[in-house]
C-alpha positions as CSV (number, residue, x, y, z in Angstrom):
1,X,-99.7,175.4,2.8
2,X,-102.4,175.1,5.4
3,X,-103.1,176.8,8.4
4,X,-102.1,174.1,11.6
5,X,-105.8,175.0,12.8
6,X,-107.6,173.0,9.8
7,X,-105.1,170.3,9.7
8,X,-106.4,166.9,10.8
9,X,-105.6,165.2,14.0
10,X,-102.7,162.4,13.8
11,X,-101.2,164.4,10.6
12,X,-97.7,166.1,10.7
13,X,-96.2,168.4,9.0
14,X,-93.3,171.0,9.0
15,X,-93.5,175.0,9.7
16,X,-93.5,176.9,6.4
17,X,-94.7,179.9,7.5
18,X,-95.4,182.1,11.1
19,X,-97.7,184.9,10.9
20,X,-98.9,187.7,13.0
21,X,-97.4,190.6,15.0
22,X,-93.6,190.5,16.0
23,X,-94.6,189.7,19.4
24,X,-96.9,187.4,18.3
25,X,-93.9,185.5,16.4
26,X,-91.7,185.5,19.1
27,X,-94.6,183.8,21.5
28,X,-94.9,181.2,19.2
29,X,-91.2,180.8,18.7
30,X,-90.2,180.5,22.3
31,X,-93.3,177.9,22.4
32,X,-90.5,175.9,19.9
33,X,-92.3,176.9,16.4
34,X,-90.1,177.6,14.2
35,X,-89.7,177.6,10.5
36,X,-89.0,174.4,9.7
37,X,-89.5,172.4,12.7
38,X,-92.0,169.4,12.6
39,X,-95.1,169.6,14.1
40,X,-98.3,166.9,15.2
41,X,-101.8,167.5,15.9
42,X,-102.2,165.3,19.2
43,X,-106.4,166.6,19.2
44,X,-108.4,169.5,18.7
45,X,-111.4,171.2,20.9
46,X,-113.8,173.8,20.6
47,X,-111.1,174.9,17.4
48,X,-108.0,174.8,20.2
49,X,-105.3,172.5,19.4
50,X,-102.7,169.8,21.2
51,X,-99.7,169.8,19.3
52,X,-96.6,167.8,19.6
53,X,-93.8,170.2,19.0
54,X,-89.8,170.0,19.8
55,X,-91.0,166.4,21.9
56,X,-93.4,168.2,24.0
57,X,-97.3,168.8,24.1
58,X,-98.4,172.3,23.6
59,X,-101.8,173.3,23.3
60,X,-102.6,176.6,21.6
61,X,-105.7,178.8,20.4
62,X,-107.5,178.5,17.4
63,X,-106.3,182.0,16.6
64,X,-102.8,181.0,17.3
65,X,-103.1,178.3,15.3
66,X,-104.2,180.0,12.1
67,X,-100.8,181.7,12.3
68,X,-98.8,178.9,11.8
69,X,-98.7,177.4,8.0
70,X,-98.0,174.2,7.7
């Protein structure tokens, strides 16, 4: 497992593991990451990240990122 903020852009993978606070998890969960669901990296800046999640683009935070395993 890998956080989703060091994986590479073009790869996919699928949500092992969410970290962080409870409302932390929830966030990311109504953002449609959920354990198990498939995720892209569309591109990366400045450690921020473009994701393709549930067929739509969502770009999160570096930090946010790290909380998601992959």
């Amino acid at each position: 497992m890998i956080p989703l903020a060091i994986t590479n852009v073009g790869e996919s993978g699928i949500i092992k593991k969410i970290g962080g606070k409870p409302e932390v998890k929830k966030h990311l969960e109504n953002l449609g990451f959920v354990v198990g669901g498939n995720v892209r990296v569309i591109s990366t800046l400045s450690g921020n990240v473009i994701v393709n999640v549930k067929e739509a683009r969502v770009a999160i935070s570096e930090e946010m990122a790290r909380k998601i395993m992959v």
